[in-house]
N, C-alpha and C positions, 0 to 999 in steps of 0.2 A: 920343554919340560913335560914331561909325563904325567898324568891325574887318571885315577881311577873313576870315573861315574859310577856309582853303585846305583840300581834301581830298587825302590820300597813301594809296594805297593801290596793292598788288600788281598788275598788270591779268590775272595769271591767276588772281587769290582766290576769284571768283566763277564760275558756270557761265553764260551767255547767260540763261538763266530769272530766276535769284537778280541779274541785275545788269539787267533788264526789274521786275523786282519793286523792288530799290532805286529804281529812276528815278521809278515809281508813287507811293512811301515819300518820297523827295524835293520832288516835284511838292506832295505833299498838306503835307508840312512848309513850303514857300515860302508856300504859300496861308493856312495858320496864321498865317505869321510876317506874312503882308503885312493878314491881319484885325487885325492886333493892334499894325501900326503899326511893324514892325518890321524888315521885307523891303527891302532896297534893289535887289538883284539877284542870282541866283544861275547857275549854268549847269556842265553836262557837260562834259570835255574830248573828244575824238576822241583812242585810242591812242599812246602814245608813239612808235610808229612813222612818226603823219604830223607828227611837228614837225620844226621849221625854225629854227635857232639863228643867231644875226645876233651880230657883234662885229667892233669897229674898235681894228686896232691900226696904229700908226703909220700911222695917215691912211689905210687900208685898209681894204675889207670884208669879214669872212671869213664866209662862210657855209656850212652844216653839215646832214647832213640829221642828227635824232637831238635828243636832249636833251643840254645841256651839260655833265650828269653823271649818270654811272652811281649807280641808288642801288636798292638792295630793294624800294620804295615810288615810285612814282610820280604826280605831280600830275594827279588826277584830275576837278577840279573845285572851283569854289568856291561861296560866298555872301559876300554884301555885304551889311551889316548895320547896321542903326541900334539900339544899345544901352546901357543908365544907364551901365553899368560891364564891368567886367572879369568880374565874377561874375555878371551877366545875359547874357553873350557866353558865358562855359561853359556857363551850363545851355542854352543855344540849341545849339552846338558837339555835346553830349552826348546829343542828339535824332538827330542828320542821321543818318541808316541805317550808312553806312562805319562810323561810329567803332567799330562792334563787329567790325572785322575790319583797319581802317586807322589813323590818324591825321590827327588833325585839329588844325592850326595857327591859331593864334590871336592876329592882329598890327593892332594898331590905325592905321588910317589917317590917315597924317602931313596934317593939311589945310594946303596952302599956297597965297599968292593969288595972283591971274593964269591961274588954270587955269577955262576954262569951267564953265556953269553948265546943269543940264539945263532 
């Protein structure tokens, strides 16, 4: 089954060095996960500062510079993951460098058909 990891964390938690270290820590865990059959994709965000929120109300487009909610934690990155279970996706989850200072979500991917195939 597939689960997306989403990573949450503060973007002032870390110092420029400590979040050049996690990337390294990161990098090296995708490469485990993908020996082992397990990597589907993962990736960094760019700061909360450079997004761009898109929503249509009544046939309108409103668009936003900013994330669509204020939160402590911010969407930092994820992985994509092929995994047995729910408890093969935590101990994967429990590895990524963040979660000792962030949060890490853990939502399994609804597969439905009609959507492209790689």
């Amino acid at each position: 089954m597939k689960y997306m990891l989403l990573v949450y964390l503060n973007e002032q938690a870390m110092s420029d060095a400590e979040r050049q270290e996690c990337y390294v820590k990161s990098a090296q865990l995708a490469q485990d996960l993908s020996t082992n059959g397990k990597y589907i994709s993962a990736g960094p965000l760019h700061p909360v500062a450079t997004a761009t929120s898109v929503r249509v109300r009544e046939g309108k487009r409103l668009v936003t510079d900013g994330p669509f909610a204020e939160t402590r934690e911010q969407l930092g990155g994820y992985y994509l993951i092929d995994a047995k279970n729910l408890d093969e996706a935590i101990a994967i989850a429990e590895r990524i460098p963040v979660a000792r200072l962030g949060t890490i979500e853990i939502r399994p991917v609804l597969e439905i058909s009609g959507l492209p195939t790689n």
